[in-house]
C-alpha positions as CSV (number, residue, x, y, z in Angstrom):
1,X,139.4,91.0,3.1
2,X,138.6,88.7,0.2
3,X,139.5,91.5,-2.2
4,X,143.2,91.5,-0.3
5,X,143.0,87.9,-0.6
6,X,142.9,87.6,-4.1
7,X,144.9,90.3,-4.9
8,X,147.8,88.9,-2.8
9,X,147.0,85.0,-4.6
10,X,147.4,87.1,-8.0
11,X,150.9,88.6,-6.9
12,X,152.3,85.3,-5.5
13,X,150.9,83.3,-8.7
14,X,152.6,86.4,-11.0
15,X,156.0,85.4,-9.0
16,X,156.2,81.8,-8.8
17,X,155.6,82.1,-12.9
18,X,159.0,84.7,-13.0
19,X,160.6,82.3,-11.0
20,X,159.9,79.3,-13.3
21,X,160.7,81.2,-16.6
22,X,163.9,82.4,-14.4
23,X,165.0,78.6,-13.5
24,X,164.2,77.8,-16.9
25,X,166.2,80.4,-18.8
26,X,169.2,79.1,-17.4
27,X,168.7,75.3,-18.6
28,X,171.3,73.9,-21.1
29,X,168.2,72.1,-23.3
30,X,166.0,75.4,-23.1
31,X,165.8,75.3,-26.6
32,X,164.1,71.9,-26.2
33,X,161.8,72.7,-23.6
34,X,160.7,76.0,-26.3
35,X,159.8,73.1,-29.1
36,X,158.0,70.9,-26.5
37,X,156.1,74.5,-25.4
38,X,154.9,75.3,-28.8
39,X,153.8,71.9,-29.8
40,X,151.3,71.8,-26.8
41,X,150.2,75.7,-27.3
42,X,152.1,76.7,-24.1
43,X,153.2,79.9,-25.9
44,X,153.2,82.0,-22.8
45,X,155.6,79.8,-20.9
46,X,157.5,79.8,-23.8
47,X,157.7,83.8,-24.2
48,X,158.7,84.1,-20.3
49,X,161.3,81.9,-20.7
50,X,162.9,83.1,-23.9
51,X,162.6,86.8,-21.8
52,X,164.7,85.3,-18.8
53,X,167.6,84.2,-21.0
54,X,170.7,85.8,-20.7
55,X,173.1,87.1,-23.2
56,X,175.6,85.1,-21.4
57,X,173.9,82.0,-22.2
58,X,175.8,79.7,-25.3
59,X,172.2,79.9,-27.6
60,X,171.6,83.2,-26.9
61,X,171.0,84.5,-30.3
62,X,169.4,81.1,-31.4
63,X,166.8,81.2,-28.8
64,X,165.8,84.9,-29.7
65,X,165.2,84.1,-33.4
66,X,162.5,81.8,-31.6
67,X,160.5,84.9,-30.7
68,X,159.2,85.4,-34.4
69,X,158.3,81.9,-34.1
70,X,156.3,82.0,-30.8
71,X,154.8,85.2,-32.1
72,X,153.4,83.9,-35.7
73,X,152.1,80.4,-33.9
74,X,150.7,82.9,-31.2
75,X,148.7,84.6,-33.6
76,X,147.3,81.6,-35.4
77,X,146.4,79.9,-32.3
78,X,144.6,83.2,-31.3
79,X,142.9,83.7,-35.1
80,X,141.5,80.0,-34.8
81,X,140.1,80.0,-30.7
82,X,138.5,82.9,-32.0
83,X,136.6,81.3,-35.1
84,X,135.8,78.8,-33.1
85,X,134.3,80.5,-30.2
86,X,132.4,82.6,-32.6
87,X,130.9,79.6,-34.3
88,X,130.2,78.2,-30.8
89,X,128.3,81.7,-29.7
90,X,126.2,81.4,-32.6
91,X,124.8,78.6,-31.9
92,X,124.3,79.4,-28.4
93,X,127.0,76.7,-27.0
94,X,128.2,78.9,-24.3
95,X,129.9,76.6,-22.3
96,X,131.6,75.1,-25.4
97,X,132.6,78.8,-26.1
98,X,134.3,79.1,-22.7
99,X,136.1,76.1,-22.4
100,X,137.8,77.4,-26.4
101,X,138.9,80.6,-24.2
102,X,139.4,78.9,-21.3
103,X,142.2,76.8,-22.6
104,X,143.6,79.6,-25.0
105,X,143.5,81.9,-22.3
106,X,145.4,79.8,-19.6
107,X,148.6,79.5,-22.7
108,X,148.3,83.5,-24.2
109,X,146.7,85.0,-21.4
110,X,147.7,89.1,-22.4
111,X,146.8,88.6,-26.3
112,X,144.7,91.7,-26.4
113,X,142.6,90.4,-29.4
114,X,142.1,87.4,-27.6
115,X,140.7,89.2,-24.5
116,X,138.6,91.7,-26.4
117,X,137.0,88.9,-27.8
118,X,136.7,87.0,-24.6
119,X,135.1,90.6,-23.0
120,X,132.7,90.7,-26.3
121,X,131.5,86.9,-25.6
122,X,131.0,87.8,-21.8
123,X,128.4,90.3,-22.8
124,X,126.8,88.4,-25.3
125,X,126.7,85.9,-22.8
126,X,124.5,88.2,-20.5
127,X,122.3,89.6,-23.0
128,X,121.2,85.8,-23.9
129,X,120.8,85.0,-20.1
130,X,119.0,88.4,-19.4
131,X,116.5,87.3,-22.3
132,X,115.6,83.4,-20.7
133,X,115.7,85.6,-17.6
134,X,113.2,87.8,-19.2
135,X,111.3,85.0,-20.4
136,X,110.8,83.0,-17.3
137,X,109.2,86.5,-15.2
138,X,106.8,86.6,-17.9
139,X,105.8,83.2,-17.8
140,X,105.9,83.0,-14.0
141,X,103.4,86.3,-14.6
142,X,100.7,84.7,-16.5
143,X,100.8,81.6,-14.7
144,X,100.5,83.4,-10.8
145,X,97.7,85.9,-13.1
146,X,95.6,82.2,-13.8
147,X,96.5,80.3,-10.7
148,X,95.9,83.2,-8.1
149,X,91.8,83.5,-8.6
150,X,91.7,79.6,-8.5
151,X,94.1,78.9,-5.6
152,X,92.1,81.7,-3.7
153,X,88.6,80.2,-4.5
154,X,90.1,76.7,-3.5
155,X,91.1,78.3,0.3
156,X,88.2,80.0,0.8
157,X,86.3,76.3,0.3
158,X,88.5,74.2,2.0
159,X,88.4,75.6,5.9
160,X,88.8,72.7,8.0
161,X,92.8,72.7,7.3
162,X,95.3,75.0,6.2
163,X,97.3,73.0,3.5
164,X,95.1,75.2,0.4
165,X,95.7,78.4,2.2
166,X,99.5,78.2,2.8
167,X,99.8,77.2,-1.0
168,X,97.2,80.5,-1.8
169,X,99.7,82.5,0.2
170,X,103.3,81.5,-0.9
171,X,101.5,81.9,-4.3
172,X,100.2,85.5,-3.1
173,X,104.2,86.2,-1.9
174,X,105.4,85.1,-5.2
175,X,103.0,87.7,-7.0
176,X,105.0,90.6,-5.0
177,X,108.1,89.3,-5.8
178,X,106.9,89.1,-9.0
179,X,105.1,92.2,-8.9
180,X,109.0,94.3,-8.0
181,X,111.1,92.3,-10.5
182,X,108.2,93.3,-13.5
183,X,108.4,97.0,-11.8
184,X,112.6,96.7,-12.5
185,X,111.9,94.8,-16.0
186,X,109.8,97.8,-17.0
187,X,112.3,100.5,-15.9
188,X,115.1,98.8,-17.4
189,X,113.7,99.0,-20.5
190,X,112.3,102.1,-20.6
191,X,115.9,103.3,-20.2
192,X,116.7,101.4,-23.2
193,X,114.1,103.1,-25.4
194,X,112.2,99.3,-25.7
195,X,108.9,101.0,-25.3
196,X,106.4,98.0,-26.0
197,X,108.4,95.2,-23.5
198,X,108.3,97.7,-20.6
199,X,104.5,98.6,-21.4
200,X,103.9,94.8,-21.2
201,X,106.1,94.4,-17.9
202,X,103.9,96.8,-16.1
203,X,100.6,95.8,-17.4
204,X,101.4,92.5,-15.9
205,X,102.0,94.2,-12.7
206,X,99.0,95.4,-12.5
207,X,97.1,92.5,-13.4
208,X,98.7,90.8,-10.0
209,X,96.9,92.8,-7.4
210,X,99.7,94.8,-6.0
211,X,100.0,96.2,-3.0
212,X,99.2,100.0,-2.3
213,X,103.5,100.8,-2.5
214,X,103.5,99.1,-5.9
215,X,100.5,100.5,-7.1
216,X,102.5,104.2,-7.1
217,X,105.4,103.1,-8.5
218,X,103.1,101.6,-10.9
219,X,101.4,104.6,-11.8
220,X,104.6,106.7,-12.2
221,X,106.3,104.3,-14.2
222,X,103.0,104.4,-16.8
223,X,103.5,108.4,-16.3
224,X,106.9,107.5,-17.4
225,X,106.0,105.4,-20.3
226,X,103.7,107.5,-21.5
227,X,105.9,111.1,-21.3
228,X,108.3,108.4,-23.7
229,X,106.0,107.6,-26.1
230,X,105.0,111.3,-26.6
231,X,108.1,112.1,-27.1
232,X,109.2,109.5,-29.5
233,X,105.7,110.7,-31.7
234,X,106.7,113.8,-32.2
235,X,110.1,112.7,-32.8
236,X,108.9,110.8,-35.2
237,X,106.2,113.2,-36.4
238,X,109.5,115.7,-36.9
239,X,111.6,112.9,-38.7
240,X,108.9,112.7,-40.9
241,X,108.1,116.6,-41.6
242,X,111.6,116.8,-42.6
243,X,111.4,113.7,-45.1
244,X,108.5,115.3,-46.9
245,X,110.0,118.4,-47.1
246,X,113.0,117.4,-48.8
247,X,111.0,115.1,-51.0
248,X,109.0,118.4,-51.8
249,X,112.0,120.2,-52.4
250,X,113.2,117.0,-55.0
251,X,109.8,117.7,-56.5
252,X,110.1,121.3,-57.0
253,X,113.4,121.3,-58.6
254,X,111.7,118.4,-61.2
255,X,109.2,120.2,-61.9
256,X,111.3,123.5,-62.2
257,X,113.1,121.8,-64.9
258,X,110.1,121.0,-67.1
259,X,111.3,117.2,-65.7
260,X,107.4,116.2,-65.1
261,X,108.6,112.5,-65.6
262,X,110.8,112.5,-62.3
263,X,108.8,115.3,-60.4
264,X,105.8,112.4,-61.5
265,X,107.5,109.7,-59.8
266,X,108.6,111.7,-56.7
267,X,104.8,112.9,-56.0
268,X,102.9,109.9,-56.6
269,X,105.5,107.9,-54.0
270,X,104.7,111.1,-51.7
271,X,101.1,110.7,-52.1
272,X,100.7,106.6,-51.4
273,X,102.8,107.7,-48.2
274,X,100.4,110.5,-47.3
275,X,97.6,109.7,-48.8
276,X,95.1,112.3,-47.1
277,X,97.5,115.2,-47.6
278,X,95.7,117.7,-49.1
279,X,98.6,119.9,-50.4
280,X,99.6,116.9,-51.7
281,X,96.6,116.2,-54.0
282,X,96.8,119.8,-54.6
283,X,100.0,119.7,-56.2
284,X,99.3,116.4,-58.2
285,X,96.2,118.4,-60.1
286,X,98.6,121.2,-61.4
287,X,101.0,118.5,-61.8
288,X,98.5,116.4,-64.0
289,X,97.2,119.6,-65.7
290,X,101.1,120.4,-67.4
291,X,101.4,116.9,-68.3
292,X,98.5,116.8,-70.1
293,X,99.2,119.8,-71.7
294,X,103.2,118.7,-72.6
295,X,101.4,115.4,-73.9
296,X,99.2,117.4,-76.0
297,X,101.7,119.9,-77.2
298,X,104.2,116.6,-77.6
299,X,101.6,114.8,-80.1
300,X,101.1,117.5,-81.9
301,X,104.7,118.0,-82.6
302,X,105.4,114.5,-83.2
303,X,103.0,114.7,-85.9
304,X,104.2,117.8,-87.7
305,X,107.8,116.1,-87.9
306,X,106.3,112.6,-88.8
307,X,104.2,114.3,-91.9
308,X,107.5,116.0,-93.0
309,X,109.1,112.8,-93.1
310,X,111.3,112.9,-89.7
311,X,109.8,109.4,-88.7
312,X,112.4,108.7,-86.2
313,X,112.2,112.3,-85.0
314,X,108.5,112.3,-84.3
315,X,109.2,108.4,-82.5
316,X,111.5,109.7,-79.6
317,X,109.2,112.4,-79.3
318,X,106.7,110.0,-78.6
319,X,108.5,108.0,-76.5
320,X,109.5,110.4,-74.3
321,X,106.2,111.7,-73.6
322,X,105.0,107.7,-73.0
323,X,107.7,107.7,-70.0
324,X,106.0,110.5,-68.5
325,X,101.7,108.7,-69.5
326,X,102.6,105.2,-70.2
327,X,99.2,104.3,-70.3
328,X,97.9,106.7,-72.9
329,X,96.5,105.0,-75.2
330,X,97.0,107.8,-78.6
331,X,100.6,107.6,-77.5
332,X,101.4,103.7,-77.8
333,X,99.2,104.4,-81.1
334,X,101.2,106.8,-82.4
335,X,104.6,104.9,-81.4
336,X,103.0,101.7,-82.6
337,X,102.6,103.2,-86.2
338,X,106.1,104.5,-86.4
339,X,107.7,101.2,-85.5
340,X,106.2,100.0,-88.3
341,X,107.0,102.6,-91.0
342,X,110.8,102.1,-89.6
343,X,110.9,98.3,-90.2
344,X,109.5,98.6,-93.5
345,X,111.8,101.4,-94.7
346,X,114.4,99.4,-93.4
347,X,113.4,96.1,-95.1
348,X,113.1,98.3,-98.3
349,X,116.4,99.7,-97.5
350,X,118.3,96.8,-97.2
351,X,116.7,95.3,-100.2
352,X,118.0,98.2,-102.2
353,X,121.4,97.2,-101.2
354,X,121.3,93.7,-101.9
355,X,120.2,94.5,-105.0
């Protein structure tokens, strides 16, 4: 009936709006009433009208270039209620929000930005209401958890009148109320994967004395929670099998390459990440094993080329090898002494020339 009700109040509302525009369109000073409309943001009586007009009418063609008008002031009105709503929303002034929409709304009410963003705000809306909502069954949880035992020991002394054991009891009828709404809390987010808030929902339940009813649906919504939580850890466990092997794979090809600088790098991240892996540690001992022997081969070199002159040679050898050990100590020695043979030849060098 109300459903009818409103649906008929929409359809006489859409009508008497036609029949303004309509009465409207046919005014001599239209084109005045179009500037008033504009100036107070009444854009969609102003559209209506300008869609009653009639070819017939002596500023026909006038009146239509006003459409580009309507439409560009349309959009800036829309652009800027929008902003400002935002701005509102983030600082949680929702009713400041909705009057913004409400007054745009009521002067473009089919801009389909405008309404997506009016429909975006709406849910926001909920989600922070659903949270204080969320907010006060906890608290209303823990306090009934405290006050219960005390209210209870307060009735059980007090016998002559029943003041302390009506309060014990509409306290007692507030813990199964409240003992249902944490049972919906925890199944509503267990279907939105929030693991940890529905655990905590239900352990409140439990800690309220429920009644035999709620005690299953207590005990199959842990079974619930629990079957989730396996789940997600081998998920995870998965997720995380894959990760390595790919890293592994990154590794390999480094160390394929005779790259022992990156396939370095790639292992000893994998091995702060898992550090008890034992193929792991495995791999970092052959790993070590060919970098010691690269260094060693690589210092060797570097010398042969540094006592045949090839300085700069035998220092990018050097230096290479320190990216791969930069704490070896015969390294920064080496590199250390072939700095120094550099700056002097150049010195020397460039005193020849000035000469």
């Amino acid at each position: 009936m109300l459903k009818n009700f409103i649906v008929a109040f929409v359809l006489i509302s859409q009508l008497l709006i036609s029949s303004c525009a309509y009465i409207n369109a046919q005014r001599d000073d239209v084109n005045s009433l179009i500037t008033k409309w504009i100036a107070e943001q009444e854009f969609d009586k102003a559209k209506n009208t300008l869609k009653q007009v009639k070819t017939s009418h002596p500023q026909y063609l006038k009146l239509m270039r006003r459409n580009k008008e309507i439409f560009e002031k349309t959009n800036k009105f829309v652009s800027k209620t929008i902003k400002q709503a935002y701005f509102f929303i983030k600082e949680n002034k929702w009713e400041d929000a909705y009057t913004v929409y409400n007054f745009a709304l009521n002067r473009v009410s089919e801009n389909k930005s405008l309404n997506f963003s009016y429909k975006t705000y709406l849910i926001k809306r909920q989600i922070y209401i659903d949270k204080l909502k969320h907010k006060l069954l906890i608290n209303n949880a823990n306090r009934l958890i405290k006050d219960l035992p005390i209210q209870k020991k307060i009735a059980l002394a007090i016998k002559e009148t029943s003041t302390e054991q009506n309060t014990y009891d509409n306290l007692r009828n507030n813990a199964v109320e409240t003992v249902t709404a944490l049972i919906n809390c925890s199944s509503k987010k267990l279907k939105l994967k929030q693991i940890n808030t529905a655990k905590k929902c239900i352990q409140l339940a439990q800690m309220l004395e429920p009644s035999k009813e709620s005690t299953i649906k207590i005990k199959q919504q842990l079974r619930n929670i629990n079957k989730l939580t396996f789940k997600n850890h081998k998920k995870r466990l998965k997720a995380e099998s894959n990760s390595l092997t790919k890293k592994l794979n990154k590794y390999k090809a480094a160390f394929a390459k005779n790259d022992l600088h990156t396939a370095n790098k790639i292992l000893s991240k994998l091995l702060v990440e898992n550090k008890d892996n034992y193929e792991l540690t495995k791999l970092k001992s052959i790993l070590d094993n060919s970098i010691n022997k690269k260094i060693k081969t690589g210092i060797e070199t570097g010398r042969i080329l540094y006592s045949k002159g090839n300085i700069k040679l035998a220092l990018d050898k050097w230096k290479s090898l320190l990216k791969i050990d930069p704490d070896n100590n015969e390294l920064k020695s080496h590199v250390s002494r072939a700095e120094r043979v550099l700056r002097k030849l150049r010195a020397l060098t460039n005193k020849d020339n000035g000469a």
